[in-house]
OpenMM code with the backbone's topology and positions (N, CA, C; nanometers):
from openmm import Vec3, app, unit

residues = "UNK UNK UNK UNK UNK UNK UNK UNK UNK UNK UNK UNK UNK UNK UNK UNK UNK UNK UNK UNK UNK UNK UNK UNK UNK UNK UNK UNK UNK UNK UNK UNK UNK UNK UNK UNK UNK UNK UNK UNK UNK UNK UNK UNK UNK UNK UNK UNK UNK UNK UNK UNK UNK UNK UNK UNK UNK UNK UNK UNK UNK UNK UNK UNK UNK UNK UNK UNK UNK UNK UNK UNK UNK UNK UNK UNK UNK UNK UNK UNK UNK UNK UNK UNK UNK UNK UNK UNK UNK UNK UNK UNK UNK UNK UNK UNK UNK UNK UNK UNK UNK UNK UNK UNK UNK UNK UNK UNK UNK UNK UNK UNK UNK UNK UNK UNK UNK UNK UNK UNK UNK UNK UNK UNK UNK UNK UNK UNK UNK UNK".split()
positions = [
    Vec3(2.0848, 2.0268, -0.7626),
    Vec3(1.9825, 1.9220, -0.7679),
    Vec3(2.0368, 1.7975, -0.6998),
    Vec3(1.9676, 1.7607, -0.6030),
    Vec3(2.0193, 1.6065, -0.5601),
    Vec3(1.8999, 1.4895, -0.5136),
    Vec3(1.8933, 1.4322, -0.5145),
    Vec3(1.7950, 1.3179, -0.5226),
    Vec3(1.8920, 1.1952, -0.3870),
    Vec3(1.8904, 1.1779, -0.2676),
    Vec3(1.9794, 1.1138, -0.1914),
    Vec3(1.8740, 0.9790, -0.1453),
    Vec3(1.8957, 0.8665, -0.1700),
    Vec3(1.8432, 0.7837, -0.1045),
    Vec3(1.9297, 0.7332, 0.0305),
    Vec3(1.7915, 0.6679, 0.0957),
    Vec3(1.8915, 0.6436, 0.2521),
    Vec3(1.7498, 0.5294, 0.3187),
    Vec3(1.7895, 0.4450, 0.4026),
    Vec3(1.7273, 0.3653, 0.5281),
    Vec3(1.7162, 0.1895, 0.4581),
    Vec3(1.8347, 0.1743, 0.4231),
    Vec3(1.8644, 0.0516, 0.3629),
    Vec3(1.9280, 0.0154, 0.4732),
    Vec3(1.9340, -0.1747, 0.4604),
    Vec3(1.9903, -0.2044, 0.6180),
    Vec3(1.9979, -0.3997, 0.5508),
    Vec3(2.0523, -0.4453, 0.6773),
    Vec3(2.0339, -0.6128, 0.6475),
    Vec3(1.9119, -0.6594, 0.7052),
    Vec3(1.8285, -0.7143, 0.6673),
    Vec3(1.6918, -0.7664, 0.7552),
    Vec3(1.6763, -0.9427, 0.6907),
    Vec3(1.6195, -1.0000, 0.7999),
    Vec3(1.5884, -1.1160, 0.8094),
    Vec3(1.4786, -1.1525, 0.6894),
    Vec3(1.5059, -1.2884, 0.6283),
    Vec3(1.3263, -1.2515, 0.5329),
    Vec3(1.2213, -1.2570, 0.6372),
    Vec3(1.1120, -1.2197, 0.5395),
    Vec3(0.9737, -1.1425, 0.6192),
    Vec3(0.9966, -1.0407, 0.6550),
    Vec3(1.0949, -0.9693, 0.6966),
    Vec3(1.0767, -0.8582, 0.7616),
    Vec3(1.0855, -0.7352, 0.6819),
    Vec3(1.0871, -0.6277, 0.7676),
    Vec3(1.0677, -0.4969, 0.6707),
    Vec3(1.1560, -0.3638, 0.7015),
    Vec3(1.1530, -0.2609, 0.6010),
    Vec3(1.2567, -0.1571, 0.6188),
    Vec3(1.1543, -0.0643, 0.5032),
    Vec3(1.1802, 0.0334, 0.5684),
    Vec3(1.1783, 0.1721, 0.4716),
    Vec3(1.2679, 0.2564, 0.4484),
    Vec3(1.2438, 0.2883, 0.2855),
    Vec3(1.3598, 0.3316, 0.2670),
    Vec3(1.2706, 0.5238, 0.2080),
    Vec3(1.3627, 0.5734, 0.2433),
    Vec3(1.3670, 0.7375, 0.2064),
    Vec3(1.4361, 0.8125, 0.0857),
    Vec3(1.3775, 0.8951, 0.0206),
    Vec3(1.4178, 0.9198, -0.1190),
    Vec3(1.4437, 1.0820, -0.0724),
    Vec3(1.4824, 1.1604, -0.0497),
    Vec3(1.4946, 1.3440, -0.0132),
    Vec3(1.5276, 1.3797, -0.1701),
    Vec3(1.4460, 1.4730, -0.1495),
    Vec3(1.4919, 1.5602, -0.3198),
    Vec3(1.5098, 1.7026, -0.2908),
    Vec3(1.6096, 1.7599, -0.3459),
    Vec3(1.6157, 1.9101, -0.3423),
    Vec3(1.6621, 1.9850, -0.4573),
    Vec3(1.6317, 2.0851, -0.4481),
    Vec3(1.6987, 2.1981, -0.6159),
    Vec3(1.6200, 2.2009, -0.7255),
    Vec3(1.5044, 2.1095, -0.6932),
    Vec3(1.4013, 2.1152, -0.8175),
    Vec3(1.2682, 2.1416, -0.7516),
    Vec3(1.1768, 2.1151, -0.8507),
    Vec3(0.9975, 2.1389, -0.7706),
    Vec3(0.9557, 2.0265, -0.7881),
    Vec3(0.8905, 1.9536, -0.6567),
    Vec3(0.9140, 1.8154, -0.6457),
    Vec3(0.7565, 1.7973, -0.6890),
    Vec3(0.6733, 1.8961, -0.6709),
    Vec3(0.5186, 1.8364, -0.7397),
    Vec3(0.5341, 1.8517, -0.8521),
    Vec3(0.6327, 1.8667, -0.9516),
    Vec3(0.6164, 1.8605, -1.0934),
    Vec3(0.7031, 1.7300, -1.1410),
    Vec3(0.7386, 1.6439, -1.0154),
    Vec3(0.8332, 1.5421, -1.1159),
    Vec3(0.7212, 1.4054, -1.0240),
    Vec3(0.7715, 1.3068, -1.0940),
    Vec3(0.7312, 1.1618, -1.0931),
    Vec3(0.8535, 1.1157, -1.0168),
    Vec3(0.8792, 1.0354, -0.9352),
    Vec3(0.9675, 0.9489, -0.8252),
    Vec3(0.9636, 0.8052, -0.8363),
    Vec3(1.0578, 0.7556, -0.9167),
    Vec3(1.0439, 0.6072, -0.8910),
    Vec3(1.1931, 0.5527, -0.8352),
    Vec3(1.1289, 0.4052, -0.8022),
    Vec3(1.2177, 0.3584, -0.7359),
    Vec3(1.2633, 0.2113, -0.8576),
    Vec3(1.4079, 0.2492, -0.8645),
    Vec3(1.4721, 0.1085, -0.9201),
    Vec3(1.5686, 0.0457, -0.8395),
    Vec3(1.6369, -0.0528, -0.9009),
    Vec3(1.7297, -0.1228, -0.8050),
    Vec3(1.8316, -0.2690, -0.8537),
    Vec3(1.9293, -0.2638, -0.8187),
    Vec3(2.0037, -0.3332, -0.9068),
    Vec3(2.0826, -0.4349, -0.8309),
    Vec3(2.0669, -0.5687, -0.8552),
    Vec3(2.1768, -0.6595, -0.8016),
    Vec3(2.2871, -0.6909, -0.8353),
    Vec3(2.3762, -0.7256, -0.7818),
    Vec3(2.5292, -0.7724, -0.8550),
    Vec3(2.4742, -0.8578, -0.9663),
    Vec3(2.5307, -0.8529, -1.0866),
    Vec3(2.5234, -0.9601, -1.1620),
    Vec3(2.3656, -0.9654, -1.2954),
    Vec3(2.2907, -0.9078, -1.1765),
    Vec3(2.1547, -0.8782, -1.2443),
    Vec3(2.1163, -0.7554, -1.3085),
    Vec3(2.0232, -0.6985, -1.4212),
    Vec3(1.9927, -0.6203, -1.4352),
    Vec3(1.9505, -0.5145, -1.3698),
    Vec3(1.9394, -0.3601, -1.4091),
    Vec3(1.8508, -0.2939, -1.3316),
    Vec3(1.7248, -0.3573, -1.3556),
    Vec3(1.6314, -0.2922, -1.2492),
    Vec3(1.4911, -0.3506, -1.2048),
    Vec3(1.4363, -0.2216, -1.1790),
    Vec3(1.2857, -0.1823, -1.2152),
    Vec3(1.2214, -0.0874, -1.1870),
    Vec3(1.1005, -0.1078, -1.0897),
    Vec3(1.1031, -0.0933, -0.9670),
    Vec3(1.0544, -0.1174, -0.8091),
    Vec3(0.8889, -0.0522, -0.8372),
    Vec3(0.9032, 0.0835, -0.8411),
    Vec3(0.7658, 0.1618, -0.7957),
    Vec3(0.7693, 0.2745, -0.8665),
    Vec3(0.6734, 0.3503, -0.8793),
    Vec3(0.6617, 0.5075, -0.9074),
    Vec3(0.5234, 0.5539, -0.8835),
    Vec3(0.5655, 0.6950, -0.8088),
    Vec3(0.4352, 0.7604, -0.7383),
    Vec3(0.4466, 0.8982, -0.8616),
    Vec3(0.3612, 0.9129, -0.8922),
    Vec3(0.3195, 1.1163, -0.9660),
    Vec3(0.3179, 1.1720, -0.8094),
    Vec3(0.4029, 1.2609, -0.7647),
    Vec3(0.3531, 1.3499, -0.6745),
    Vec3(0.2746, 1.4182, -0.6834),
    Vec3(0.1973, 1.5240, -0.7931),
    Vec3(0.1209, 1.5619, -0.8203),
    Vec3(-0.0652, 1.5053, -0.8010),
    Vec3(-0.0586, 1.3842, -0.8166),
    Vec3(-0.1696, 1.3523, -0.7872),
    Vec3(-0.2015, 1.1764, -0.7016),
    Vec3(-0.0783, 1.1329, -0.6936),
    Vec3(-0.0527, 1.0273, -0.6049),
    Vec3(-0.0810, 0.8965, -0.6771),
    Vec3(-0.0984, 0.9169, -0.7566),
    Vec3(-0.0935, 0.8133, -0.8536),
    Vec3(0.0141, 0.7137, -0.8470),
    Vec3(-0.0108, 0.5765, -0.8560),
    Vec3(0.1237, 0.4713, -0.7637),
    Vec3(0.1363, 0.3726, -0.8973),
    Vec3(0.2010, 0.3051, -0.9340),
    Vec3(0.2447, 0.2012, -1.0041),
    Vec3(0.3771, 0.1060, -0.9231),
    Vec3(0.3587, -0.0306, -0.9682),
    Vec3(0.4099, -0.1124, -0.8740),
    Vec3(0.4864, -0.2327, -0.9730),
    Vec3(0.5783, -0.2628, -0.9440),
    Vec3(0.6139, -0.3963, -1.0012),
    Vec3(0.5672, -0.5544, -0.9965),
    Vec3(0.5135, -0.6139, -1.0685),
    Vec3(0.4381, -0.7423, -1.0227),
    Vec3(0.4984, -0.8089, -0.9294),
    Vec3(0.6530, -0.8029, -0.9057),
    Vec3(0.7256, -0.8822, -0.8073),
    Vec3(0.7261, -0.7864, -0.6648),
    Vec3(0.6976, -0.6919, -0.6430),
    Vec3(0.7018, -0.6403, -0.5314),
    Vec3(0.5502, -0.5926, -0.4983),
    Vec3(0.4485, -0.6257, -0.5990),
    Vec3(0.2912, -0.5504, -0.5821),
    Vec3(0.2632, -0.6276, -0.4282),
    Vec3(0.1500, -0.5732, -0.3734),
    Vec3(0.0766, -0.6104, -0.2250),
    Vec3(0.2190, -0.5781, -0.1148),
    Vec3(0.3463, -0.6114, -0.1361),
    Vec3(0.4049, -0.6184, -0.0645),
    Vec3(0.5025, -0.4752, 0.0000),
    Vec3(0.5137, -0.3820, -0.1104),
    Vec3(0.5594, -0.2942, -0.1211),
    Vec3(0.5239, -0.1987, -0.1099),
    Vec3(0.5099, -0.0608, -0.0398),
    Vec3(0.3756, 0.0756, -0.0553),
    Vec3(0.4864, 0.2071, -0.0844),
    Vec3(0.4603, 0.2684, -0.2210),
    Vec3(0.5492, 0.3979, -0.2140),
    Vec3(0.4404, 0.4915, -0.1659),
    Vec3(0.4962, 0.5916, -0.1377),
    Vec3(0.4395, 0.7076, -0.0471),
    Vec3(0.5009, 0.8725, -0.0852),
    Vec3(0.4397, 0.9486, -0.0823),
    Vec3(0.5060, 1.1041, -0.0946),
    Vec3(0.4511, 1.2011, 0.0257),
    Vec3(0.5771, 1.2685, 0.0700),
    Vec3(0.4960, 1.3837, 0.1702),
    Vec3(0.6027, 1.4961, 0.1081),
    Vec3(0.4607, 1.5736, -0.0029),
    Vec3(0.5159, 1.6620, -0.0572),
    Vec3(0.5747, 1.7802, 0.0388),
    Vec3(0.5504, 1.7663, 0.1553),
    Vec3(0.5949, 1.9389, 0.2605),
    Vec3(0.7495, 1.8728, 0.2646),
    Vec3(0.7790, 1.6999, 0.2767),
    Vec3(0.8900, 1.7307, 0.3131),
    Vec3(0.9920, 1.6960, 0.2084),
    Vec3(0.9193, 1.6803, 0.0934),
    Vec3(1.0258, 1.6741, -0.0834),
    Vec3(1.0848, 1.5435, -0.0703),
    Vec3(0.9745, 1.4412, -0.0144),
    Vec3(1.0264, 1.3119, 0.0745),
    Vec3(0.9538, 1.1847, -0.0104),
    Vec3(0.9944, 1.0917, -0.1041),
    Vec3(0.9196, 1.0148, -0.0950),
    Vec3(0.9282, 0.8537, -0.0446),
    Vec3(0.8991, 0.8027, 0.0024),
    Vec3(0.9072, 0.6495, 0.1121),
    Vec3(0.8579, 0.5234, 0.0397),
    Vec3(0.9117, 0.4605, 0.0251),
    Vec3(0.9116, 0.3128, -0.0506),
    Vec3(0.9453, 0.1862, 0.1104),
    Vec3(0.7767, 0.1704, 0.0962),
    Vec3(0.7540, 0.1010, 0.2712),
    Vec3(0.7270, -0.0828, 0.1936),
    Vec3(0.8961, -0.1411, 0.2654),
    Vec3(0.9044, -0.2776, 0.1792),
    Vec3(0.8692, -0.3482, 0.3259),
    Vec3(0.7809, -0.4684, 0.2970),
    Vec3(0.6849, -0.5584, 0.3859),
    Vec3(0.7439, -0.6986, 0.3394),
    Vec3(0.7507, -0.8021, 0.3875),
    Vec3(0.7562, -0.9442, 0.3610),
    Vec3(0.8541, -1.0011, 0.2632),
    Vec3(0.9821, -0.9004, 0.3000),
    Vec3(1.0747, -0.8969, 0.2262),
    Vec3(1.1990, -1.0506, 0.1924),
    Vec3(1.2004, -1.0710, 0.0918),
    Vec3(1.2658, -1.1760, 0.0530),
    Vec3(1.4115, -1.2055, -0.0035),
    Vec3(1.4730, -1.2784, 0.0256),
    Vec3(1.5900, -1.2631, -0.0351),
    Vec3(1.6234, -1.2190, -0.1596),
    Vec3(1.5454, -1.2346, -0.2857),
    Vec3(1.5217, -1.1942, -0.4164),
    Vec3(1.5546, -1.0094, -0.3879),
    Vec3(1.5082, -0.9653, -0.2414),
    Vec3(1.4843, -0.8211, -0.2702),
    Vec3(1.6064, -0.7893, -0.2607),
    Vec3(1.7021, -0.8157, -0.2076),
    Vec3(1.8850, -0.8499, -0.2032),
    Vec3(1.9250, -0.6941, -0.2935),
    Vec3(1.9578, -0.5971, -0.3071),
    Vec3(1.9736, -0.5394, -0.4241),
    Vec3(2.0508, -0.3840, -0.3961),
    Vec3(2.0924, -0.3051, -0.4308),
    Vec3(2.0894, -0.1399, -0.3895),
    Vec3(1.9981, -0.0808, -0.5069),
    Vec3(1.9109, -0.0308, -0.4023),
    Vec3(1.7745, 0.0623, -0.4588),
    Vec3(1.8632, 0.1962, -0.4558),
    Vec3(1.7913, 0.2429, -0.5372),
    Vec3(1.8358, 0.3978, -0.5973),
    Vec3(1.6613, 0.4742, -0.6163),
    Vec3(1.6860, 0.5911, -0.6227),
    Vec3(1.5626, 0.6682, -0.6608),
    Vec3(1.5835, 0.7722, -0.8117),
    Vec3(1.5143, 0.7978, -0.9018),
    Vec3(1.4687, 0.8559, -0.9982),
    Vec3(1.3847, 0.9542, -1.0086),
    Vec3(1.4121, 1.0779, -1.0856),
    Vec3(1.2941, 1.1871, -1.0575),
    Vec3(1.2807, 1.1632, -1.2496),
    Vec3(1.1632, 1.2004, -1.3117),
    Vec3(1.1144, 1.2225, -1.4171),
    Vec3(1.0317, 1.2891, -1.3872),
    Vec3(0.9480, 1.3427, -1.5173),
    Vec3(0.8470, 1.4987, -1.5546),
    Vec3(0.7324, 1.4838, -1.5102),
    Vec3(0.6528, 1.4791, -1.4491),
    Vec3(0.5557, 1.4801, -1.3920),
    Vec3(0.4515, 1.3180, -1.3912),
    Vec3(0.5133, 1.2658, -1.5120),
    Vec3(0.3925, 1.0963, -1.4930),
    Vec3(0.4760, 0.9684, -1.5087),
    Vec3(0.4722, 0.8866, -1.4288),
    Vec3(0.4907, 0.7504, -1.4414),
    Vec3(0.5075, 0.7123, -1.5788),
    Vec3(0.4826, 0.7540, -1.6759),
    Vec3(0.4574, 0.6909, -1.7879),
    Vec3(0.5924, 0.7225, -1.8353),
    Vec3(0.6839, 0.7755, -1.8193),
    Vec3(0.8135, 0.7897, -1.8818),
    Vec3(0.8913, 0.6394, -1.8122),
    Vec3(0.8584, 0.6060, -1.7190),
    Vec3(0.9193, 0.5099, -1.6735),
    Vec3(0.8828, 0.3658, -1.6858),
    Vec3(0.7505, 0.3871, -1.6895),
    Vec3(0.6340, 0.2566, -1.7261),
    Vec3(0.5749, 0.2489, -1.7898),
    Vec3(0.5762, 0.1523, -1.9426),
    Vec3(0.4809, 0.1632, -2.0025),
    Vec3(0.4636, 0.0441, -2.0913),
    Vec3(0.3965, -0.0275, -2.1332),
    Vec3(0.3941, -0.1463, -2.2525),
    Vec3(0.4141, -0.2298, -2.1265),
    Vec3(0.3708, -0.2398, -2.0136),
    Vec3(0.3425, -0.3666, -1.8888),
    Vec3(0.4942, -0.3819, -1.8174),
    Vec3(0.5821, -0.2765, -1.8092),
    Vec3(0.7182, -0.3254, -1.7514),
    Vec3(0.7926, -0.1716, -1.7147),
    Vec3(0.9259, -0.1544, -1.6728),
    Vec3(0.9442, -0.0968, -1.6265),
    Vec3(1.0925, -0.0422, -1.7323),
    Vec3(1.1150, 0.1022, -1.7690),
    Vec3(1.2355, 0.1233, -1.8193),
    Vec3(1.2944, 0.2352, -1.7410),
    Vec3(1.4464, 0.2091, -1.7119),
    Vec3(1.4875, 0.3243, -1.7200),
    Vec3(1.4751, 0.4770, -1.7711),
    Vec3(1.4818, 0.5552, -1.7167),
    Vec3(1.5244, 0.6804, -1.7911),
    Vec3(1.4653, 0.7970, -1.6138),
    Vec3(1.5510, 0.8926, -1.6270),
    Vec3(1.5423, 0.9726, -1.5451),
    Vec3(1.6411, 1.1516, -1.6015),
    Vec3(1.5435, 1.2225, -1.5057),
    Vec3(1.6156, 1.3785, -1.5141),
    Vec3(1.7240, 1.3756, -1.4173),
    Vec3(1.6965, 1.3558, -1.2785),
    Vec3(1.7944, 1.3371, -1.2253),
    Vec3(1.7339, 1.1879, -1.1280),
    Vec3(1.9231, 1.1376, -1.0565),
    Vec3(1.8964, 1.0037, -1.0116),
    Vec3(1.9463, 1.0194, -0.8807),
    Vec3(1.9583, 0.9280, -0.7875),
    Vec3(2.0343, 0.9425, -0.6747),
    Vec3(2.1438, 0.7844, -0.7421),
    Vec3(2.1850, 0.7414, -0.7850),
    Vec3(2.2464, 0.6285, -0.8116),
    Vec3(2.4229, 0.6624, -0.7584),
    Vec3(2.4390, 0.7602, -0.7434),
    Vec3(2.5826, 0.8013, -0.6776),
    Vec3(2.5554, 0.7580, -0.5139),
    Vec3(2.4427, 0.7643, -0.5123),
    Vec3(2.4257, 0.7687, -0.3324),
    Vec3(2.2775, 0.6612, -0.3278),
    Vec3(2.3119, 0.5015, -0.3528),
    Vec3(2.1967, 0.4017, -0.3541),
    Vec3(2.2312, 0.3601, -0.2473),
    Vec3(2.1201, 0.2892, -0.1664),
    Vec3(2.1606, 0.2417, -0.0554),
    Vec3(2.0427, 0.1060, -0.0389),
    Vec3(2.1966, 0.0064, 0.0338),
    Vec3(2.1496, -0.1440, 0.0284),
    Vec3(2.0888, -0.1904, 0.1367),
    Vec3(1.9828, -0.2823, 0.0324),
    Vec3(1.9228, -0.3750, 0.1204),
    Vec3(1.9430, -0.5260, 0.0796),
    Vec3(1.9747, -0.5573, 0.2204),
    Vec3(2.0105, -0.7158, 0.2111),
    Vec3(1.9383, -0.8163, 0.3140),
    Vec3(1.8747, -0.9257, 0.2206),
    Vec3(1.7776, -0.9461, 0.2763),
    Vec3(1.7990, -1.1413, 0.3217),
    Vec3(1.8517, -1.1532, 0.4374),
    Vec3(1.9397, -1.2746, 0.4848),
    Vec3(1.7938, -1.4231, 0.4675),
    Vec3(1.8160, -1.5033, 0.4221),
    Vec3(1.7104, -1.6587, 0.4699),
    Vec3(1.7131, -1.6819, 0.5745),
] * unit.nanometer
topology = app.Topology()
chain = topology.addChain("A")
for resn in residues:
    res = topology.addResidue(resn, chain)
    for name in ("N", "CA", "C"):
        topology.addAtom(name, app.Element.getBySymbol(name[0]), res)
């Protein structure tokens, strides 16, 4: 089972990067994909989560309008497309697989941890310069 995130980079604010989540060793229309992310010093933070199963999206109030997750179930791929990016977004994002709904990850208006498997061995940074 591995969950590898990748397409983190340094970008100017405003600008943008997508980042890529690959999953393999499991069945990816039966799990939920979210995206968290953690700064030096700061807590984890819970970014996004798509249901692959039915595309169902949830968003963080600090990244909503600005942020679009995405799934292309042929390629066990899911894409977290960051827009108007700010220094705040400064962080290494990691990806999360859970059981089929958002709701293990989101619920009572905020975002918690918990995952089956993570990519957090292999997060990859984005740094986002003024």
């Amino acid at each position: 089972v591995q969950l590898q995130a990748s397409g983190g980079g340094l970008v100017q604010a405003g600008g943008s990067l997508r980042l890529s989540c690959a999953a393999s060793g499991f069945t990816f229309d039966d799990y939920a994909i979210a995206w968290f992310r953690q700064a030096p010093g700061k807590e984890r933070e819970g970014v996004s989560c798509i249901e692959n199963d039915d595309g169902n999206t949830i968003y963080a109030d600090s990244v909503k309008g600005r942020f679009t997750i995405s799934s292309d179930n042929a390629k066990n791929t899911v894409y977290l497309q960051m827009n108007s990016l700010k220094p705040e977004d400064t962080a290494v994002y990691y990806c999360a697989a859970v059981p089929d709904r958002c709701g293990w990850v989101y619920y009572s208006g905020r975002f918690y941890y918990t995952a089956s498997y993570d990519s957090r061995g292999q997060g990859t940074q984005v740094t986002v310069s003024s």
